[in-house]
GUNUZA-259834 format. One record per residue: residue in one letter; x, y, z of N, C-alpha, C in turn. Coordinates in steps of 0.2 Angstrom, whole numbers, plus 5000, padded with zeros to 4 digits. Layout:
<atoms>
AXYZXYZXYZ;...
</atoms>
This chain:
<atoms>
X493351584886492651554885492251544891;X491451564891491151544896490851484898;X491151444901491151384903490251394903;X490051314905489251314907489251304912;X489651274917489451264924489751344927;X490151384924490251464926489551494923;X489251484918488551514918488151494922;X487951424924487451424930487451434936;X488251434938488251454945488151544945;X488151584940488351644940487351664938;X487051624933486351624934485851604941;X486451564947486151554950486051584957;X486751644955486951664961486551744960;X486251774953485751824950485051794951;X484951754955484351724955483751704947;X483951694943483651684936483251634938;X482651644935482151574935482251534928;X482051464928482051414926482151434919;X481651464915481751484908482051524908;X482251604911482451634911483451604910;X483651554915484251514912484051464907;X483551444902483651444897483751474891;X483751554891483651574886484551604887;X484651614895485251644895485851584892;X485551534893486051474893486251474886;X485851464882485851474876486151534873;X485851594875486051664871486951664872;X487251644878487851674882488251624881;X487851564883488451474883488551474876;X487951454872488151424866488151474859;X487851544863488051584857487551584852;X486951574853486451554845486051604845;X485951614839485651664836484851674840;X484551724842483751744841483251684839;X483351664833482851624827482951574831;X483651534831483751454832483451444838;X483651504845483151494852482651504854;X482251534851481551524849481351464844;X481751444842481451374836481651314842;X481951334846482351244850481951254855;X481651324861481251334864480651314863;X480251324856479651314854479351374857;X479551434857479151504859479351564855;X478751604855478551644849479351704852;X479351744847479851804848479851854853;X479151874854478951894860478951894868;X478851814869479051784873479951774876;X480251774871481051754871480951824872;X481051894870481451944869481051964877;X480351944879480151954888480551934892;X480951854891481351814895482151864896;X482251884889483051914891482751954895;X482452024892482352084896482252084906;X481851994908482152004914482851984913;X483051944912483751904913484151984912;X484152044907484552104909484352144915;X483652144917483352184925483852144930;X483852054928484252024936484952054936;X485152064929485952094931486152174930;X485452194930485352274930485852284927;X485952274917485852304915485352354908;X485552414908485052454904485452504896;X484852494893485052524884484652484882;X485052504874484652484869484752384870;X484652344866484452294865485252264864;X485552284858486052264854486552284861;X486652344863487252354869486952334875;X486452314878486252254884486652184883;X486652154878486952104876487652114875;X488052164875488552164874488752184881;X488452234883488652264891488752164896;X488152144897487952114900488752044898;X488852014892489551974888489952004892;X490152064892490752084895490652104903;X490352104905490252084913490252014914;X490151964911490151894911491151874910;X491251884905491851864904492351904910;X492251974914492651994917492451944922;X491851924925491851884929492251824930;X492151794925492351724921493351744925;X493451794920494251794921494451834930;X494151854933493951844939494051814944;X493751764943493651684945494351644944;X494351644938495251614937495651644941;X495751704940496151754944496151724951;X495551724956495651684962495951614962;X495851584959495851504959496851494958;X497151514964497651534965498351474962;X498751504959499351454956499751444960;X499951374962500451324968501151344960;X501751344965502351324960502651284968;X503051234965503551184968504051184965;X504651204968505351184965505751144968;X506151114966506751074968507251084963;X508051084969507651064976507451104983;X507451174980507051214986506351204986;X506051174982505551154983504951214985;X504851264984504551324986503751324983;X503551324986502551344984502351424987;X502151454982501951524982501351514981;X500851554986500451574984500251634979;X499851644976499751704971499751764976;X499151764980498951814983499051784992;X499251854994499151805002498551785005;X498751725010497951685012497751755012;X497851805016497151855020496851855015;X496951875007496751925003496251854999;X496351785001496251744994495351744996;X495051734992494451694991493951644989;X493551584993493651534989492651534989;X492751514982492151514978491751444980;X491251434983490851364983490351374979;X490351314975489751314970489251254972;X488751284970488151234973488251174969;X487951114974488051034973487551014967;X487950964964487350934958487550884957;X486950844957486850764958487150744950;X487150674953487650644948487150644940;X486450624943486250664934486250714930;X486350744935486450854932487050854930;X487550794934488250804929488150754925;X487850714924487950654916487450714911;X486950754913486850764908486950844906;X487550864909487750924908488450894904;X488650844906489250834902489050804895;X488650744895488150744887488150774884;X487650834886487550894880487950914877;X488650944882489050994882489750924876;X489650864878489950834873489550814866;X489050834865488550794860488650864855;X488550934860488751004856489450994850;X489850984854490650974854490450924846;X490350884846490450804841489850854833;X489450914834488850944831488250894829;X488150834835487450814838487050874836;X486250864833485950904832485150884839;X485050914844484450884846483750924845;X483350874845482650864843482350904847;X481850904848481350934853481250914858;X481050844856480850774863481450774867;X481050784874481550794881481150754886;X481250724889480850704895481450694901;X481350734908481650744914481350714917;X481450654920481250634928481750634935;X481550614939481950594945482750564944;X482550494940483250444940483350464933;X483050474928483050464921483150534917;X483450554912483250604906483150564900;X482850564894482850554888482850614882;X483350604877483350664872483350594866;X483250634861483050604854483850684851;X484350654847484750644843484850654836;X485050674833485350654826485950664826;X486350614824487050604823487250594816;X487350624811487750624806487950544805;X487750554797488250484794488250484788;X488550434787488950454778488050464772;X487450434774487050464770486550484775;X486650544775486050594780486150604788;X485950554792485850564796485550494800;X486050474808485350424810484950464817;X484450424818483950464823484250404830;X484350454835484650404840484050414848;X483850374852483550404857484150384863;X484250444867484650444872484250434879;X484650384882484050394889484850394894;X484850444898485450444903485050424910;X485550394917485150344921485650364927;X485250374932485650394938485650334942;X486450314943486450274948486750184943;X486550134943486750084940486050064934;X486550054927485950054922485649974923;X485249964923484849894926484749894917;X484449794918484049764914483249814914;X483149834919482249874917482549934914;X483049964913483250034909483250014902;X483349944899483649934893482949904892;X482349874894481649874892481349964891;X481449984899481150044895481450104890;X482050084887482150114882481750094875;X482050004876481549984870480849994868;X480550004874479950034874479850104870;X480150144872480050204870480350214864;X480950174863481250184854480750144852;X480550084852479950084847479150124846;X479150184851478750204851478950284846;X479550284848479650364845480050344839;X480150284836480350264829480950274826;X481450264831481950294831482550244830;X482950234825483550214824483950164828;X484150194833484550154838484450184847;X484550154850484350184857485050174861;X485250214864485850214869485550224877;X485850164880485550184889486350214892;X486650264892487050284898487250304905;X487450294909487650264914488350334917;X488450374922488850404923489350334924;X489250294928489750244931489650154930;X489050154931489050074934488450054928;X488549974925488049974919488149894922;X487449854924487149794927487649734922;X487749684923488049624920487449614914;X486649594917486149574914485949624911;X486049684911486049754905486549734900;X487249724901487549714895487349674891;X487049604895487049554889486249544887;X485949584889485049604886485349644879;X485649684879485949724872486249704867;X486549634869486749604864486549534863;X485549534863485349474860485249494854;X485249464850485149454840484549504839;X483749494843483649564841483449614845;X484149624850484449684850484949734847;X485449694845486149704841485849754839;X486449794838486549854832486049904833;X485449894838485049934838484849964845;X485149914850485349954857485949934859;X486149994863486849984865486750034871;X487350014876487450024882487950064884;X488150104887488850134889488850174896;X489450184899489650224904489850294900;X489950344904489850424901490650394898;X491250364902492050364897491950314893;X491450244892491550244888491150234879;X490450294883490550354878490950394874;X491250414878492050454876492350414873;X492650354871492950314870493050304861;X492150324861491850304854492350364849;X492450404853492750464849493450484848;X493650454855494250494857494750414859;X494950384857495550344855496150364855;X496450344863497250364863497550304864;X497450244862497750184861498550184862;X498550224854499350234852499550254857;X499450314859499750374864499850334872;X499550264873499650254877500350194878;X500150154870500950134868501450164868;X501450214866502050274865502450274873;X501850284878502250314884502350254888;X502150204887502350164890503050114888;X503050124882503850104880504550154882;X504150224882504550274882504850284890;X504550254892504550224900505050174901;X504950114898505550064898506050084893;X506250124889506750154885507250194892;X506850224895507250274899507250254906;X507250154907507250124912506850164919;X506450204917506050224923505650194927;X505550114924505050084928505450044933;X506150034930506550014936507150054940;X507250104938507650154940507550224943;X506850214945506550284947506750294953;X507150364954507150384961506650434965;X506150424969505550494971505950554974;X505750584972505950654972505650694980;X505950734983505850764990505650844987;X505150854991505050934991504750964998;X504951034995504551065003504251105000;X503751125004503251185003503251235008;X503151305005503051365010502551405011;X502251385016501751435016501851495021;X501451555019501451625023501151635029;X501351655035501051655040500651745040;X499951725040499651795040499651855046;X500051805051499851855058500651875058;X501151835056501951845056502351855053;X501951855046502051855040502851835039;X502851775040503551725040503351655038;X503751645032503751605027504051535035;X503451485031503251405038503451345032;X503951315032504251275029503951195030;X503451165026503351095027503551045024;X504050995024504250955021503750885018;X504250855012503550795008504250745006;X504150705010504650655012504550585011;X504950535013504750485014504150445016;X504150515023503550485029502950485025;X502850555021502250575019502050575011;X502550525007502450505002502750554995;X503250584998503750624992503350664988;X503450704984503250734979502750684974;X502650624972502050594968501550604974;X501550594980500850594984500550674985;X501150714985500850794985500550804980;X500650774974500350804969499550764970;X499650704971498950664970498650694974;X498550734982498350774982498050854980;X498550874977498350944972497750914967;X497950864963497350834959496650824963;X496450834968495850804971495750874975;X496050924975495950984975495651014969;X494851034969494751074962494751154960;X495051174968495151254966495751264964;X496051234961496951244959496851214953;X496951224948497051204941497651194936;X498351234941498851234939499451234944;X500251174941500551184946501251174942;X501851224947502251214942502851184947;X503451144942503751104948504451134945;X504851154947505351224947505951174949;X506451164945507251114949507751154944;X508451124946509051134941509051084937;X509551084930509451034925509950984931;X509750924928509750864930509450844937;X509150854942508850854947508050804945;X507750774939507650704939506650774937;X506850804936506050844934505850804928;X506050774922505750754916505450664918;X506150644925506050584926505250564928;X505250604934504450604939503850644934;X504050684929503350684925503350624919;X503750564918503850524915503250484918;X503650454926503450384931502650444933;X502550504936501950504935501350484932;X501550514927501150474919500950424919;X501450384920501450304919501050284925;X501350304930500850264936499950284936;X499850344934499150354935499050334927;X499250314922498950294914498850224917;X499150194922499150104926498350114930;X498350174933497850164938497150194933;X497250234927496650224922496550194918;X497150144916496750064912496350024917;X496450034925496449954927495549984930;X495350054927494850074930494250084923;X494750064918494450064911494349984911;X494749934913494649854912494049854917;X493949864923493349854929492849874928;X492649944922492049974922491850004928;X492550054930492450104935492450174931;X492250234936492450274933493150284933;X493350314927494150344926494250394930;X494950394933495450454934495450494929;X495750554926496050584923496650554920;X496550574913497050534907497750584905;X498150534909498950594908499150604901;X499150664898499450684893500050714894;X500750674893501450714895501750754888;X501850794886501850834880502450864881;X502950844880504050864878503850944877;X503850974877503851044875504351064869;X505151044872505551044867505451034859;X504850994858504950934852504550994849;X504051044852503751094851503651184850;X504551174850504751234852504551314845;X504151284840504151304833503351344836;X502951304838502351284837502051384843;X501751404839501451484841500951474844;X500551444845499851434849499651354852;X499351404859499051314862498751264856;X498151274853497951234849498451214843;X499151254842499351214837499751154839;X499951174846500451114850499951054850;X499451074852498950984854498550934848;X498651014841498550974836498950924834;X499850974833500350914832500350864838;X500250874843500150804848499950764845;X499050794843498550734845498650704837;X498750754831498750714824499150694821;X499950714824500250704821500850674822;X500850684830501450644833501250584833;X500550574836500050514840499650484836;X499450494831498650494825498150484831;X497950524835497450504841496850524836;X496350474835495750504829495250534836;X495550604837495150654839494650694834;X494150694835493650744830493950804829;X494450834834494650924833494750914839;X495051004838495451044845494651034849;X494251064849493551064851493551014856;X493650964854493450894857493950904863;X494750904862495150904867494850954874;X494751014870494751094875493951074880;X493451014876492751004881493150934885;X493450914884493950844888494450864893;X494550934893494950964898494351004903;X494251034899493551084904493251024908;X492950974906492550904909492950854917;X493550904915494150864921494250794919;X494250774912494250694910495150684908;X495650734911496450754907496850784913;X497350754913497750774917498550794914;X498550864911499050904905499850904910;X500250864906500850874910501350904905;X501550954906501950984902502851004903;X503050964899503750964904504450984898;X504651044901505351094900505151134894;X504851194900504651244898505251274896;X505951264901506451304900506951274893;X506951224892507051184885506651234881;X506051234879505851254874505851344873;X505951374878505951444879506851464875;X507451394877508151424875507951424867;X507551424864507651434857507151494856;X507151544858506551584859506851634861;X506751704858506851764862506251784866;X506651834870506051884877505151854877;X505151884870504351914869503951844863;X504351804861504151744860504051694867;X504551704873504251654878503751694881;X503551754882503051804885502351744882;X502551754873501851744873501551674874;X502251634871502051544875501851544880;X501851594885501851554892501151584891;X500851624890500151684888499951624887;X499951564881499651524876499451464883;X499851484885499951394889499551394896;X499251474899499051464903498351454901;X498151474894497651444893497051404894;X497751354894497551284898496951274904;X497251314908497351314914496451364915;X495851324913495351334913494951284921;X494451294921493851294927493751194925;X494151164930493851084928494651054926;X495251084923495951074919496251044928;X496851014923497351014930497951014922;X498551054925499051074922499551074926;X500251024925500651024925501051064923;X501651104924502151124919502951134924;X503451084921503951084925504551124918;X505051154923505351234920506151214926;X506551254923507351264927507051324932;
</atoms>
């Protein structure tokens, strides 16, 4: 799938102008028909089919109409799968503990993508979630400096309610929650949301819940946005019990690894060890996670060597450091999801494994696969996937071919992916 943030940096690096990445953004991201882009654009047919024909001149492609569009999708996705391809797989085992690069340093290449302020992300992750939940948006858009406003409809059991969104860079004050009010009673609008990437004022929260504000403005941080949707409560009871079941809270031993990396001039594998000094294998990893050209890592041991254990206490320790940043009204870490493989070994495709996770193991009232796959792309999930080699001994050759095929899936632009294996 073509990510949106792989569209803009790939529009930005073809020099597109302004509208020019609207119509692509629309045609290529979200896929929409001719009609609908020009009806959400507000501009005649003429003018749209102007905008493509640069947007094919900046990627020099040429033909007819229908194979511009196609030439131009599959140079995008070669691109797309391109990009993955660099964004190079770490494996660690124990207890040789071994990290492999994919390709040697000489040959690797590292993609820097241009900076964007923390409103470009609340309001590229908004949309891109609002898309997700099938939010329909209106036309009314206003862009400023610290602020955007979008106007809404969100589905409900008769029709439809009209919601004004106002997203706010930086700390949502008391004066955001007046100028909301102002503007939903000017645009006549249902309900009014002020969202906040991170930080939301004391004197904001309790402005939204005077008698006549209730029910009609409300305040939120972008997770706990998310929140409204995506409830893993239970999931979070499960792993925490499952945790004192298998006395890991008190019996946990950290595990030791080394890593190898390739000398380019010597070509002689340089052995660095992850020890007591330097905080064992849970600290390497904490570092991989704050790395975001790596997406995937796999932790390689013999049976009984404590791999199930450390993806157990991992989970647990960072699910402790994402409540105590959900109690605070911080933003969140990434939410460990540890998924047995074993218990899944039937299951033939990515999406069927995460729906028996999410629906049926867990009742997590997820909206759909949809909603997980934009919660992973967002980096709001930390996938830990543990005994590949368990689930593979019930499996011939060409069924574990295609699982592992299914499961690197995962491992998209923004993911972090565990996967521990014999």
């Amino acid at each position: 799938m073509l990510t949106y943030n792989f569209l803009v940096q790939v529009a930005n690096s073809y020099g597109l102008s302004a509208q020019q990445m609207e119509v692509f953004l629309l045609k290529f991201g979200e896929n929409k028909p001719n009609e609908e882009i020009t009806k959400q654009l507000s501009i005649k047919r003429d003018a749209y089919l102007k905008r493509m024909s640069e947007v094919y001149k900046k990627f020099k492609i040429n033909g007819q109409n229908r194979g511009k569009e196609q030439q131009l999708r599959d140079l995008l996705i070669a691109k797309s799968q391109q990009q993955s391809q660099l964004k190079s797989d770490f494996t660690i085992s124990v207890p040789t503990r071994i990290i492999k690069p994919r390709q040697p340093i000489s040959q690797q290449v590292q993609l820097i993508a241009l900076p964007e302020s923390d409103l470009q992300k609340l309001a590229q992750q908004m949309r891109a979630w609002f898309d997700t939940l099938g939010y329909h948006f209106e036309r009314y858009q206003v862009e400023q400096e610290n602020y955007f406003e979008w106007l809404i409809n969100v589905p409900a059991s008769r029709g439809y309610i009209r919601i004004l969104v106002r997203g706010i860079e930086g700390e949502a004050q008391i004066s955001d929650v007046m100028a909301l009010k102002q503007t939903l009673n000017k645009q006549n609008t249902d309900q009014g949301w002020l969202i906040s990437l991170r930080r939301i004022s004391q004197a904001a929260r309790i402005e939204v819940k005077k008698q006549e504000n209730k029910e009609r403005l409300l305040c939120y941080t972008f997770d706990e946005l998310l929140d409204k949707d995506a409830d893993f409560s239970r999931y979070f009871n499960w792993l925490e019990n499952e945790v004192k079941l298998r006395c890991i809270d008190q019996m946990y031993i950290p595990l030791l690894n080394t890593s190898e990396e390739l000398d380019p001039i010597k070509h002689k594998r340089i052995v660095s060890p992850h020890n007591r000094q330097n905080g064992w294998l849970d600290e390497y990893i904490d570092l991989w996670l704050d790395d975001p050209s790596k997406q995937h890592i796999s932790i390689l041991g013999e049976f009984g060597m404590g791999k199930t254990n450390f993806a157990f206490h991992y989970a647990w320790t960072a699910l402790q450091r994402y409540q105590n940043a959900q109690r605070h009204g911080l933003e969140r870490p990434r939410l460990p999801l540890i998924i047995l493989l074993q218990d899944f070994a039937k299951v033939v495709s990515v999406e069927s494994l995460f729906c028996e996770f999410f629906f049926r193991k867990h009742e997590i009232p997820l909206p759909g696969y949809s909603a997980f796959e934009q919660l992973n792309r967002m980096g709001k999930l930390l996938l830990i996937l543990d005994g590949f080699d368990e689930m593979a001994l019930r499996m011939d050759k060409q069924q574990i071919t295609n699982n592992f095929c299914e499961l690197t899936k995962l491992a998209v632009p923004g993911a972090k992916v565990i996967v521990t294996c014999h």
